[in-house]
C-alpha positions as CSV (number, residue, x, y, z in Angstrom):
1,X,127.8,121.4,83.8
2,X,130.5,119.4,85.6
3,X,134.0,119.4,83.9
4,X,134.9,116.1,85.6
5,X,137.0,113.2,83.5
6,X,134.9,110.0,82.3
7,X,135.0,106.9,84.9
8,X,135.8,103.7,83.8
9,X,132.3,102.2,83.1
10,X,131.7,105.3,81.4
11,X,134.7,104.9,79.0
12,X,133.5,101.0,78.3
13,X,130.0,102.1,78.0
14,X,131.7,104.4,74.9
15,X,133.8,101.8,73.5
16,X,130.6,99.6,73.4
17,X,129.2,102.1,71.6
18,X,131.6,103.3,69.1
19,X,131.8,98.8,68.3
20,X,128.2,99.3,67.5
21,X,128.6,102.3,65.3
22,X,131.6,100.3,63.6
23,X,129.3,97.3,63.1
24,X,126.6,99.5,61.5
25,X,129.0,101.1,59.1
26,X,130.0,97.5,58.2
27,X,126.3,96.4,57.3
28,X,124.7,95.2,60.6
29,X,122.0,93.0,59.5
30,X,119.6,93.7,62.4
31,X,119.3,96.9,61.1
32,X,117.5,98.4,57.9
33,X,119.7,99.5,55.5
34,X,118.1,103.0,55.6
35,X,118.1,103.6,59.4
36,X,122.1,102.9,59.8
37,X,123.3,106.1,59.1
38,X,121.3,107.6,61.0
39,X,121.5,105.2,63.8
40,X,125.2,105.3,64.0
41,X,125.4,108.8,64.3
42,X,123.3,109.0,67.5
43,X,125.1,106.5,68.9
44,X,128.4,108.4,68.1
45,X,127.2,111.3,69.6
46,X,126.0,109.2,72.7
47,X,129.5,107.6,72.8
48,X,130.8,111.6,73.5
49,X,128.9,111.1,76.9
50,X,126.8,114.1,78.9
51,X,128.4,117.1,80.3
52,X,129.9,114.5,82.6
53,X,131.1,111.7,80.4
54,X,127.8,109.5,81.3
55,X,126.5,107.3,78.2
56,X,122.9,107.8,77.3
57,X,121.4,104.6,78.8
58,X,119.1,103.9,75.9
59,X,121.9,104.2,73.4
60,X,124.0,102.0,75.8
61,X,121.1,99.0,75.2
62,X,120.7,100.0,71.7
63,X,124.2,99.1,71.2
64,X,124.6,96.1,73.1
65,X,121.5,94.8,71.5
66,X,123.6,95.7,68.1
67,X,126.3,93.7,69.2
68,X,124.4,90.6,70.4
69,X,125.8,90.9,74.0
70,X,121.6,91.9,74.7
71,X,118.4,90.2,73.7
72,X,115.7,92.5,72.1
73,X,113.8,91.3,74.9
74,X,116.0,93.0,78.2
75,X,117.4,90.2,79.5
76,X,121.4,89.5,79.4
């Protein structure tokens, strides 16, 4: 495990995510009701980053899809 400090992208790719989990916990609509809670918690966990501060990629779409900035369908 590498005790190196977070990049850049990997601090925005965290901010994106903690914006998703804040959206969630305000009532995001694409969501189901009952899969929010647990949703934002992975994605608070995947905002923490790897051993080195990386961003789960699938968490990292998963948000921006949250937040609109993503289609459903992959493209930007």
């Amino acid at each position: 495990m590498s005790t190196s400090l977070p990049d850049s992208q990997d601090l925005a790719d965290a901010e994106v995510c903690e914006r998703a989990v804040q959206s969630l916990r305000e009532g995001n609509p694409l969501v189901d009701i009952s899969l929010r809670g647990p949703l934002a918690m992975w994605l608070e966990d995947a905002a923490d980053g790897d051993g080195d501060g990386a961003v789960n990629p699938y968490a990292l779409v998963c948000a921006e899809v949250l937040l609109k900035r993503r289609s459903a369908g992959g493209g930007r």
